[in-house]
Backbone bond lengths (Angstrom), bond angles and torsions (degrees), N, CA, C in turn:
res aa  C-N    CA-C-N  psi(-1)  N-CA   C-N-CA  omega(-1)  CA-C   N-CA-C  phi
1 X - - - 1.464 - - 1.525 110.17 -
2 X 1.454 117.28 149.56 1.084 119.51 161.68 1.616 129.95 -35.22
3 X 1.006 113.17 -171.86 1.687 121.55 174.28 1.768 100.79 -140.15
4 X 1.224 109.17 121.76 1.279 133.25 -166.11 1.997 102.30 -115.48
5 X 1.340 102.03 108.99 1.758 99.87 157.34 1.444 104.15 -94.30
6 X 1.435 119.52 142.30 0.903 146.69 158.05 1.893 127.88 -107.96
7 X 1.333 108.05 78.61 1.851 113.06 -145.25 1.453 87.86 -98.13
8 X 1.494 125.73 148.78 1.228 129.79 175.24 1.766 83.84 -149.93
9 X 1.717 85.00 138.78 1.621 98.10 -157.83 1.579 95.63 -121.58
10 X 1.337 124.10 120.17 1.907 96.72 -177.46 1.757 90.93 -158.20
11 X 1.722 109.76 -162.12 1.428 114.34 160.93 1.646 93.88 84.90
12 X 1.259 114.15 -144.48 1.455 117.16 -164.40 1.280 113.22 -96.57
13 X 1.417 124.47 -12.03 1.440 131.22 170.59 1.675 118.00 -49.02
14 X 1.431 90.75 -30.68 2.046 83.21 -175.27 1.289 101.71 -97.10
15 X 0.916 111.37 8.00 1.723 112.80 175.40 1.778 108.84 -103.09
16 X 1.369 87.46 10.26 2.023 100.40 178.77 0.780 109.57 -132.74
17 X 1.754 122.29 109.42 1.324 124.34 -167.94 1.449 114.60 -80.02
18 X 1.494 126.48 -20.60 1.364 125.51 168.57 1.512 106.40 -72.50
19 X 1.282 122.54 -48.06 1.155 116.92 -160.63 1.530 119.91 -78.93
20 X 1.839 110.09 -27.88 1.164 118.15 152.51 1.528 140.51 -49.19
21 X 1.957 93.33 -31.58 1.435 87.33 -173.53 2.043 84.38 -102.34
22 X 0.723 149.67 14.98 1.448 151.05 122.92 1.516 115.71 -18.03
23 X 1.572 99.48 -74.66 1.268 108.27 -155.94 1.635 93.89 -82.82
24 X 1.272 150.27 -5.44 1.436 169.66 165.14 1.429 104.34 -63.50
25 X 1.328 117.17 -38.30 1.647 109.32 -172.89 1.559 116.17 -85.98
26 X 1.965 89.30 -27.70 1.697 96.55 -173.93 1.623 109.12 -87.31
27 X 1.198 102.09 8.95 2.151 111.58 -167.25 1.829 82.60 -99.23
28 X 1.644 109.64 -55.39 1.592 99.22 -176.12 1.252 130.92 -74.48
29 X 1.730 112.48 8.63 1.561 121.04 163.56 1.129 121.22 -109.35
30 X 1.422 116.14 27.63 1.015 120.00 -178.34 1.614 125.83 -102.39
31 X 1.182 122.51 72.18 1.644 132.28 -160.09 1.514 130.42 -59.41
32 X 1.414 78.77 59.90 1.867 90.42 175.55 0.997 102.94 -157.62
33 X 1.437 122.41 170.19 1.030 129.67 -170.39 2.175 124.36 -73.12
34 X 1.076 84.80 136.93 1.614 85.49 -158.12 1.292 122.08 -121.78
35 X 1.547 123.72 163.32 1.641 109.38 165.54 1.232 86.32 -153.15
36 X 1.660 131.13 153.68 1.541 157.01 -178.07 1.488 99.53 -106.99
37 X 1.385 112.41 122.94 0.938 118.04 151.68 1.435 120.44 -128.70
38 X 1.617 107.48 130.25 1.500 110.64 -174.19 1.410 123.69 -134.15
39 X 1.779 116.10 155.90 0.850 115.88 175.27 1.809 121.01 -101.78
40 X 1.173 108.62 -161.42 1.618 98.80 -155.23 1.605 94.89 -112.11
41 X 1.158 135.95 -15.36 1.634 139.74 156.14 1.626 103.74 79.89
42 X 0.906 145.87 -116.26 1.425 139.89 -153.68 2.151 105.28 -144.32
43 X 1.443 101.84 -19.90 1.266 90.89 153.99 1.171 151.64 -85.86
44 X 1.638 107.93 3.07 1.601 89.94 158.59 1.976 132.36 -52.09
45 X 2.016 88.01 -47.64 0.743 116.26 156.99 1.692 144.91 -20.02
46 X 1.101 88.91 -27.13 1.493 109.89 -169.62 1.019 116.00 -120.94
47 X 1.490 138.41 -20.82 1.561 166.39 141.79 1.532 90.37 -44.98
48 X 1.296 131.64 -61.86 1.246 133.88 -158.69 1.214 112.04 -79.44
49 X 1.268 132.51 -10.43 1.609 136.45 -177.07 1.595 94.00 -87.11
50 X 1.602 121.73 -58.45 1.002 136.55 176.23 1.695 112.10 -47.16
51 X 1.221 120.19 -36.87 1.642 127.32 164.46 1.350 116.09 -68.12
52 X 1.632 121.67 -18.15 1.420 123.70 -140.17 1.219 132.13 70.03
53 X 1.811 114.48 12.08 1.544 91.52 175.11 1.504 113.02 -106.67
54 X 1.209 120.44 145.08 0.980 115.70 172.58 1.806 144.21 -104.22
55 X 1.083 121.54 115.89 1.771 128.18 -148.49 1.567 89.82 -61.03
56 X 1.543 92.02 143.80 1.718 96.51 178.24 1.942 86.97 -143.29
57 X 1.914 102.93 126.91 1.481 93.38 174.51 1.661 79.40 -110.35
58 X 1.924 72.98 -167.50 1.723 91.60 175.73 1.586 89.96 -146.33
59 X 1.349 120.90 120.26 1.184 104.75 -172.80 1.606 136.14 54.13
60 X 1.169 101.10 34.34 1.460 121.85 -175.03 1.430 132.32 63.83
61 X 1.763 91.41 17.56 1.260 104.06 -174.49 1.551 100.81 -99.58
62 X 1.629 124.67 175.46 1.507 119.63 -164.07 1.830 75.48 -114.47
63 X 1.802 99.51 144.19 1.865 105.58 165.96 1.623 89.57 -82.64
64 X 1.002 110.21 120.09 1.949 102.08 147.70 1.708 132.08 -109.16
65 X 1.588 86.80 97.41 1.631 98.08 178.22 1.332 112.55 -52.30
66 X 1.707 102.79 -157.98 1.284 117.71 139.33 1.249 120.13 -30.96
67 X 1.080 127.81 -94.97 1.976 162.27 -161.37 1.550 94.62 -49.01
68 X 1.603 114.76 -58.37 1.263 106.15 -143.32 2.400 83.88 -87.94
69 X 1.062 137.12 -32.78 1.310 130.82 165.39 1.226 102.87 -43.87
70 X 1.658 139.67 -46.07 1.092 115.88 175.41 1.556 136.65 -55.09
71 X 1.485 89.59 -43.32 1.751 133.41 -172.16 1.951 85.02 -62.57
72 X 0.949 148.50 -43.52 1.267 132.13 -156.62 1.664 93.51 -122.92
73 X 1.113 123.57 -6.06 1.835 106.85 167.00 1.730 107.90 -80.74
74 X 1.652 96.28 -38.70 1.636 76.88 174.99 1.794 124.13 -93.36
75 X 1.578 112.98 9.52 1.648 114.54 176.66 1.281 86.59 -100.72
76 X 1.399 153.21 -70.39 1.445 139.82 -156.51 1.548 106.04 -60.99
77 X 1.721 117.68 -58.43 1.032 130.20 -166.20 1.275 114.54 -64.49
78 X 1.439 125.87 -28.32 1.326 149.98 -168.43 1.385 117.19 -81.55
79 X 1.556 86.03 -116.56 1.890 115.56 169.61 1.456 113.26 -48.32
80 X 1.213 120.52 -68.62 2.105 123.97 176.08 1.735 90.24 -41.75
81 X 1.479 112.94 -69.99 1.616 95.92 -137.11 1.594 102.05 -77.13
82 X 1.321 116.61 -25.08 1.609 108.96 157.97 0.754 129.74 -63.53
83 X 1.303 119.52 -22.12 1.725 106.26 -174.80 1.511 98.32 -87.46
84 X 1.076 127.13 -6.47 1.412 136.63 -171.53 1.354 106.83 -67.33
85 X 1.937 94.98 -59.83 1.504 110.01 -165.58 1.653 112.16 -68.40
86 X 1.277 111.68 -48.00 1.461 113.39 163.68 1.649 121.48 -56.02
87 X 1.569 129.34 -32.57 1.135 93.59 174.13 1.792 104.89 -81.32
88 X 1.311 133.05 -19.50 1.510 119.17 166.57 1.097 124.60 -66.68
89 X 1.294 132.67 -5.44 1.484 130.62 147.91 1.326 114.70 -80.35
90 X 0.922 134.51 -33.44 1.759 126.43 154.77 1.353 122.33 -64.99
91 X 1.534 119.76 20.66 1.560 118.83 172.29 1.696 84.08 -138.22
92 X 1.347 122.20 9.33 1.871 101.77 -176.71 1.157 135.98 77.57
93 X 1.584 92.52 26.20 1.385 102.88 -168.86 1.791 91.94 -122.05
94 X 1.639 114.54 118.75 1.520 105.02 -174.73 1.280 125.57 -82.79
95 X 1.414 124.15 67.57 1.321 132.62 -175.82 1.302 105.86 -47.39
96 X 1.117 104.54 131.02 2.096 125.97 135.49 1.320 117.95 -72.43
97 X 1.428 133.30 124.00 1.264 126.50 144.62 1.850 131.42 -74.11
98 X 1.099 138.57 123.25 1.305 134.75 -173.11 1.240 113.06 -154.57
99 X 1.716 100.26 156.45 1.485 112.32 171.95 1.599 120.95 -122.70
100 X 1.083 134.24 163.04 1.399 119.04 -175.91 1.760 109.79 -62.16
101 X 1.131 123.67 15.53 1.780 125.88 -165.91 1.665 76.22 -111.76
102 X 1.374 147.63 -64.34 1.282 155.89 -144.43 1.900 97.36 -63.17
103 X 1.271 123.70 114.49 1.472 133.42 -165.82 1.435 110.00 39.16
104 X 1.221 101.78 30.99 2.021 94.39 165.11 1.621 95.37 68.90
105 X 1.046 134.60 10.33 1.590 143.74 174.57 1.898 101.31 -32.21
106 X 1.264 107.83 -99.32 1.430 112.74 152.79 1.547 142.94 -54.65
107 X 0.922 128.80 79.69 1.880 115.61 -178.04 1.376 93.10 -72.14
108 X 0.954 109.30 172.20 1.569 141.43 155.20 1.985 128.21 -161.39
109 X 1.299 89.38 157.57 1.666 86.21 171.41 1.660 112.28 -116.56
110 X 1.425 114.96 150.99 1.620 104.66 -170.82 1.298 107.99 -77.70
111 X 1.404 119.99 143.53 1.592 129.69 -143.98 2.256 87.91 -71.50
112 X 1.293 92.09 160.63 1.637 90.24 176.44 1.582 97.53 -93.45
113 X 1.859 92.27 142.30 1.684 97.14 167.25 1.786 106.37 -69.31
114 X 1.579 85.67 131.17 1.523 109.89 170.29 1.540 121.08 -92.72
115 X 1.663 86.26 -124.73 1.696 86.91 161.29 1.892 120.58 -95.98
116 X 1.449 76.20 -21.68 1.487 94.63 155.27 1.662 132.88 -105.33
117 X 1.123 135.05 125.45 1.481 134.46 167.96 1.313 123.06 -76.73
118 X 1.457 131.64 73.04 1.493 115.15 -164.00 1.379 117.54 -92.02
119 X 1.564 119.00 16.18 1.192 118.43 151.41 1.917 108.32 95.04
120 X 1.074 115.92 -127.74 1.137 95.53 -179.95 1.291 112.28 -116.87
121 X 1.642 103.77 101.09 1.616 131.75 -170.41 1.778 84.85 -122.73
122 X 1.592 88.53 132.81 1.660 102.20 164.19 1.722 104.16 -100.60
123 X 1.375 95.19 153.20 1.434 107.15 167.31 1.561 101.71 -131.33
124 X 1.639 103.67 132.69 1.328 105.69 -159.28 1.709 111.11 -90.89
125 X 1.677 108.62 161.72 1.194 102.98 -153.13 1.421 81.16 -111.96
126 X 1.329 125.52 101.99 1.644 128.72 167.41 1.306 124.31 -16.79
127 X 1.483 92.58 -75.62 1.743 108.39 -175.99 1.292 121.14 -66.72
128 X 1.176 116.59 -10.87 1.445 145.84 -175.78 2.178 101.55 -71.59
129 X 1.230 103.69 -48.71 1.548 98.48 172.62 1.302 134.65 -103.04
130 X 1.590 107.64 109.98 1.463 134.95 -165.64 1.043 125.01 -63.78
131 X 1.774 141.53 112.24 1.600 133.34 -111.78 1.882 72.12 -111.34
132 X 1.240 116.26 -21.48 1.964 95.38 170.31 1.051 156.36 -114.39
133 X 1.647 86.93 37.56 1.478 122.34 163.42 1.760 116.29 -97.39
134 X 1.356 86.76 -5.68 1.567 102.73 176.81 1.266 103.73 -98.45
135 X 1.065 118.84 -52.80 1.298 136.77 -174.28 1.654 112.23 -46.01
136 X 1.612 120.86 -42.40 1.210 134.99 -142.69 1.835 97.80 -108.96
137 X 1.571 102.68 -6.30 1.335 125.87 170.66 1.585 92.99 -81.86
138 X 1.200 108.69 -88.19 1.671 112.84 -163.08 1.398 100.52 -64.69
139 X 1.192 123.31 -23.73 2.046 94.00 174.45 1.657 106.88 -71.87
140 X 1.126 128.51 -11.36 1.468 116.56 166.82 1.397 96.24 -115.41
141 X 1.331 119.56 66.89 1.399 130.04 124.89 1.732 114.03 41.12
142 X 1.746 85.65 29.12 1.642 108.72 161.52 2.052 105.05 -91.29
143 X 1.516 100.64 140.90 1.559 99.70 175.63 1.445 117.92 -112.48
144 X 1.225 118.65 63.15 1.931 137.28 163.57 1.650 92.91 7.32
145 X 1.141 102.56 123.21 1.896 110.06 171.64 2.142 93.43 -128.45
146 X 0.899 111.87 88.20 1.383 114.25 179.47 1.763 132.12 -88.47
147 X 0.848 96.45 115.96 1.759 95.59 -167.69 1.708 106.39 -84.18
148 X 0.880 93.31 165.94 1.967 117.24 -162.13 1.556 96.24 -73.37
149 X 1.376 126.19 50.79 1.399 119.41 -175.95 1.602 114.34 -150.75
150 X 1.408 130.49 122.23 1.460 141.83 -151.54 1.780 88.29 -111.91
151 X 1.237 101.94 178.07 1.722 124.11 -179.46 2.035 88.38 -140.84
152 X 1.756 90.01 151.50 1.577 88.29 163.72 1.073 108.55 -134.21
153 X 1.838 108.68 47.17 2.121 110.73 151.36 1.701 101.95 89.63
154 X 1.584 113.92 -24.36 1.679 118.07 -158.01 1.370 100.93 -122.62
155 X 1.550 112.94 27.27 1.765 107.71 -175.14 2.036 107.41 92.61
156 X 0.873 135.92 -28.08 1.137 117.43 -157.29 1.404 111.54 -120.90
157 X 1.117 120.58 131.82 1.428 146.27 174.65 1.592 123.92 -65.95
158 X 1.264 120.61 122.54 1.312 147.70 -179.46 1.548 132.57 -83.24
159 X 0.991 115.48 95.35 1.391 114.81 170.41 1.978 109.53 -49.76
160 X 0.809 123.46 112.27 1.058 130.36 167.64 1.490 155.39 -117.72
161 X 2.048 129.60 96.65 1.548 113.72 -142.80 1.659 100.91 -48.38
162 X 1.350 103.99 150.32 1.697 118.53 166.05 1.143 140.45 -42.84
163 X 1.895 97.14 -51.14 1.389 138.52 166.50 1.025 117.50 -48.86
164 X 1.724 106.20 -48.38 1.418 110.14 -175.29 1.737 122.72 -58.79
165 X 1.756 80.81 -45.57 1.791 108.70 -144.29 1.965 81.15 -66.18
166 X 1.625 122.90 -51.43 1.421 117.01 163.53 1.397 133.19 -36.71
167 X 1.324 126.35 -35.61 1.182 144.64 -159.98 1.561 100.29 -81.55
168 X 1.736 119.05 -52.57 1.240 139.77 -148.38 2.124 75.82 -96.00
169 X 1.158 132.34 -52.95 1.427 117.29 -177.81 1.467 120.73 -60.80
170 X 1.256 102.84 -25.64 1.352 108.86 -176.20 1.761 110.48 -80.56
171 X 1.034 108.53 -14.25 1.745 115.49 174.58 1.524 92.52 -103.65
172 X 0.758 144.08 -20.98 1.665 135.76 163.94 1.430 115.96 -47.85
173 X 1.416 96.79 -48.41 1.931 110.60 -146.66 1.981 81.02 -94.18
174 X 0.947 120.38 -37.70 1.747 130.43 -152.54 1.866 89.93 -44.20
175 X 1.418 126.90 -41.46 1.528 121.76 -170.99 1.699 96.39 -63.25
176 X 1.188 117.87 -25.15 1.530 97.53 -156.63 1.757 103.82 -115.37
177 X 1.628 110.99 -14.70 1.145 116.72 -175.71 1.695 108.74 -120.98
178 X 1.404 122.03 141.32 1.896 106.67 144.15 1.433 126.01 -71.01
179 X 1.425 114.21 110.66 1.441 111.21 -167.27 1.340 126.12 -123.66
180 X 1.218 124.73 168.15 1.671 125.59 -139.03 1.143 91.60 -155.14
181 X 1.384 124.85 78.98 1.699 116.12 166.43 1.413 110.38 -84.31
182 X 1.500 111.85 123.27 1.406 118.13 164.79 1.422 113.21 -90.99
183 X 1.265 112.75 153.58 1.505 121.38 154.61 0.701 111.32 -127.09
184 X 1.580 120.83 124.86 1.467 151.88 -178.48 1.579 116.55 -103.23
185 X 1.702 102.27 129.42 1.825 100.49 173.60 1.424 82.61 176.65
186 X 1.672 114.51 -168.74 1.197 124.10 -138.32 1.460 96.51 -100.37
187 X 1.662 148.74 20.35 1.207 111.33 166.46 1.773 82.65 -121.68
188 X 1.523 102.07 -178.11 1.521 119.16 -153.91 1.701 101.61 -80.94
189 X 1.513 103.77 -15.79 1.516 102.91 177.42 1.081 99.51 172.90
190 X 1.634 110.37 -152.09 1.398 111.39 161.66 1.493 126.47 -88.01
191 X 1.118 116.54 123.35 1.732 115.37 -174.18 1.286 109.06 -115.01
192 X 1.702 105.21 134.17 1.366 123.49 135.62 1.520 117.41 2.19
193 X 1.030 103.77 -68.95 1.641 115.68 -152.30 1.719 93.94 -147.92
194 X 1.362 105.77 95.92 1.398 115.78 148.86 1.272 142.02 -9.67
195 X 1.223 110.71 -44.45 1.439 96.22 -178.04 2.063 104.90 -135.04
196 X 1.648 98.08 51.03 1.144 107.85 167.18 1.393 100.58 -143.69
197 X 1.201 141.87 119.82 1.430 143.99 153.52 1.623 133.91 -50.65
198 X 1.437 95.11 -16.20 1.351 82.84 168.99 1.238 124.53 -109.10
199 X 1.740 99.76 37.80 1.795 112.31 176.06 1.497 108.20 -96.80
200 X 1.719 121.52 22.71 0.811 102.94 -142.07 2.024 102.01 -84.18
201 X 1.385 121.90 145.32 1.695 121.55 -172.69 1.846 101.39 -85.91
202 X 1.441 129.52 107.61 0.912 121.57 164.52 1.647 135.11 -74.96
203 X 1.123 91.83 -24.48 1.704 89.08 160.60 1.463 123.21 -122.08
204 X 1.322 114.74 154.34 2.097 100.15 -176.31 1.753 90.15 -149.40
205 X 1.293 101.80 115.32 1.705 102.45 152.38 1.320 103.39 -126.70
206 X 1.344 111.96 175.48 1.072 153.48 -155.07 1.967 100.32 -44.44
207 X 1.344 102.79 -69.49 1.677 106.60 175.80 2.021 113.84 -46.57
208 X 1.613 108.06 -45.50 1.258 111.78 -161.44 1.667 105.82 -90.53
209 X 1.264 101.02 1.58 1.524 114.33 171.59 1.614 110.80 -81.46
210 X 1.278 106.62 -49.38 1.442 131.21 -152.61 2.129 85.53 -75.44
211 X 1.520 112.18 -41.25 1.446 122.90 177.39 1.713 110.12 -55.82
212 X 1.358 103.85 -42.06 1.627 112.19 -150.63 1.718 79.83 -64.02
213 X 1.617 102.15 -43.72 1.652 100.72 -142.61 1.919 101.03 -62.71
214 X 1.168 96.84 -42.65 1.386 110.50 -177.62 1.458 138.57 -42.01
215 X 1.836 84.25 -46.74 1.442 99.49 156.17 1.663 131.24 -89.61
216 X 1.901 96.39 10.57 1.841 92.77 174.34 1.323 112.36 75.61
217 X 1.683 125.53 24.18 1.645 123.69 -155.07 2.310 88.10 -85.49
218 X 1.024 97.93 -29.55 1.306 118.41 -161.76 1.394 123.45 -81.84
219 X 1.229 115.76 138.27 1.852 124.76 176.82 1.372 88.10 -89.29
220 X 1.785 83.11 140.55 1.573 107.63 162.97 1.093 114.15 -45.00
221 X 1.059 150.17 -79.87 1.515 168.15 127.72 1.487 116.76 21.27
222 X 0.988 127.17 -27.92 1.270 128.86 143.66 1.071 153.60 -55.22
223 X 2.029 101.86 -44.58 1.271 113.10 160.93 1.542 151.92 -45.36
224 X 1.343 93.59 -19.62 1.961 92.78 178.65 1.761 92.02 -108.50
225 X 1.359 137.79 11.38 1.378 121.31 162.52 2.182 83.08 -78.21
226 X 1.286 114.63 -38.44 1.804 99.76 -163.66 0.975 101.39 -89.73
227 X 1.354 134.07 -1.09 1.562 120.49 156.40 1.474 127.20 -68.32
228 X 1.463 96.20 -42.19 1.424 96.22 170.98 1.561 121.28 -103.19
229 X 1.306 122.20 15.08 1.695 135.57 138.94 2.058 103.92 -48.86
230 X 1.445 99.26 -58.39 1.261 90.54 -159.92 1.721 108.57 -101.77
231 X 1.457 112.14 14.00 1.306 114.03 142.56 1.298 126.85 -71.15
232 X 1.300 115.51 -25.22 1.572 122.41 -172.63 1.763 91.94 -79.21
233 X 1.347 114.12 -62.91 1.251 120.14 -164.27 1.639 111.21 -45.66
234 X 1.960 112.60 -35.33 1.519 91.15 -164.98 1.470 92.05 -91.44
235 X 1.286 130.69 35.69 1.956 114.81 -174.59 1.874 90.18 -148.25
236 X 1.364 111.33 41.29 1.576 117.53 139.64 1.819 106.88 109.99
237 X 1.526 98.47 12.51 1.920 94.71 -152.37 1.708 93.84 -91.44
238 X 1.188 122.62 136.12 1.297 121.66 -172.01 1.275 121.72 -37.75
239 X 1.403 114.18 -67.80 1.357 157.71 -166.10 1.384 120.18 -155.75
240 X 1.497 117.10 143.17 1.368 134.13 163.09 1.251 110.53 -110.08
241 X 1.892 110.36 161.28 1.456 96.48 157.62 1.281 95.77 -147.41
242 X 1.336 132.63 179.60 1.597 137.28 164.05 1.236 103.23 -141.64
243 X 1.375 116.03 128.57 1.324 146.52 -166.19 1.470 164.71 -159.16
244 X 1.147 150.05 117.57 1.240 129.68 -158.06 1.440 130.08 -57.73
245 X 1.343 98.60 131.15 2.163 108.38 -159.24 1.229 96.98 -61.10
246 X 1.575 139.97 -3.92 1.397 130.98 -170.25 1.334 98.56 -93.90
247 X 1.423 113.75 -35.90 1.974 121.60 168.33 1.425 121.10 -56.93
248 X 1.597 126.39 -28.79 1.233 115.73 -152.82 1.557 111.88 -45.08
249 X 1.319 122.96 -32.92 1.464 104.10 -164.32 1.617 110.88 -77.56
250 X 1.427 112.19 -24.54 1.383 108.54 160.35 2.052 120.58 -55.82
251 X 0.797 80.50 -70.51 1.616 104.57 178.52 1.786 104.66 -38.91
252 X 0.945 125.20 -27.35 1.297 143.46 132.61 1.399 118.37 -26.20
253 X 1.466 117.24 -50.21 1.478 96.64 -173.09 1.700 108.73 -127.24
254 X 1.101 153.12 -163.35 1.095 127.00 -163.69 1.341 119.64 -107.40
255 X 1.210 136.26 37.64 1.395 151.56 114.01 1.235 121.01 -47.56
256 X 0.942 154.28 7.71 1.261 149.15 -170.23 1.396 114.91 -20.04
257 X 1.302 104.67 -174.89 2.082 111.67 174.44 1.530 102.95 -160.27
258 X 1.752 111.48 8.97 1.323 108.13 179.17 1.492 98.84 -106.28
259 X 1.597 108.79 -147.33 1.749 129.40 -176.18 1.742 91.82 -105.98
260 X 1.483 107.65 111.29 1.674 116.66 166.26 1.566 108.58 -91.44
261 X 1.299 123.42 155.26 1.194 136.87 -144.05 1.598 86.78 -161.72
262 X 1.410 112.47 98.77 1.568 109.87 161.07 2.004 97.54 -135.12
């Protein structure tokens, strides 16, 4: 089988225009077969103050009403993933722009109010995305740049996590491809200790995970990129990694310098 990257690009990097278009040159030299997955970084956010809307999380999560589903179909769906696709066509790299609404790519259903209502949050429907419609992308040597946004089949558009929407593609594609989802952003991996880099843990299964947590080695904030690392891992996905966006082309091959996840 092929070799499939699966890159999800997010965190403070897209909010750095050097470092973004950095990590942009080393994603379009990268000669294999590929797909972008991205998140929307702090400008929606900031578009929306300027509109009047104002971001409300709950736990660091974003509510998406009315206003603010609009406010992020046209900054993720829009402005991010175009400006994306155009600067990777100015390095030769033949980007696609897309959203999970674009050929039914992504379904989703809008998450059920809990204890929280976060409005219009998709939760994605696995079985729901068809690995040869993907497939029929990358055999003509199109490169999928996908923004953080689901459809639910009835007209309406989904806010959707990044992490996830990668995590859940990368167990899609895993029957037809060998695949390697990275996650890319600004610390060197997963660390020990937060705010030292050279804590960084290069390998994590299942037992030494279950250790880290126990002993508290770990930021909150970390945890749902390794939840859904090791969702991918138990439903067929080769390997994961999490890592610094300045590494990807290492991290790429099996040297790494991030946190591997097999």
């Amino acid at each position: 089988m092929d070799t499939l990257f699966i890159i999800k690009i997010g965190g403070n990097i897209i909010d750095d225009d050097k470092a973004f278009h950095s990590f942009l040159r080393d994603f379009a030299s990268l000669d294999a077969k590929k797909i972008l997955v991205h998140g929307g970084g702090k400008i929606a956010t900031k578009i929306g103050e300027l509109m009047g809307i104002k971001a409300n999380y709950v736990d660091g999560r974003r509510i998406t009403d009315v206003a603010s589903i609009d406010l992020v179909t046209m900054v993720y769906g829009g402005l991010v993933n175009k400006q994306i696709v155009a600067d990777l066509q100015s390095m030769h790299c033949n980007a696609i722009g897309l959203t999970g609404a674009d050929a039914d790519l992504i379904p989703a259903e809008k998450r059920p109010i809990g204890k929280i209502d976060f409005g219009f949050v998709g939760d994605i429907k696995s079985s729901g995305i068809v690995p040869s419609k993907w497939q029929l992308l990358l055999e003509h040597e199109l490169v999928p740049v996908l923004a953080p946004l689901t459809h639910d089949g009835k007209g309406q558009m989904l806010n959707t996590n990044a992490d996830t929407i990668a995590s859940a593609l990368a167990i899609a594609l895993s029957y037809n491809y060998q695949v390697r989802l990275i996650y890319c952003f600004e610390k060197q991996g997963v660390l020990e200790n937060v705010d030292d880099d050279s804590t960084v843990i290069h390998m994590i299964n299942t037992a030494r995970y279950a250790q880290l947590l126990s002993d508290k080695r770990l930021a909150d904030g970390i945890l749902p990129k390794i939840d859904n690392a090791f969702a991918a891992i138990d439903n067929g996905v080769k390997e994961v990694l999490i890592g610094y966006a300045k590494d990807l082309l290492q991290n790429c091959t099996q040297d790494v310098k991030g946190t591997l996840f097999k």
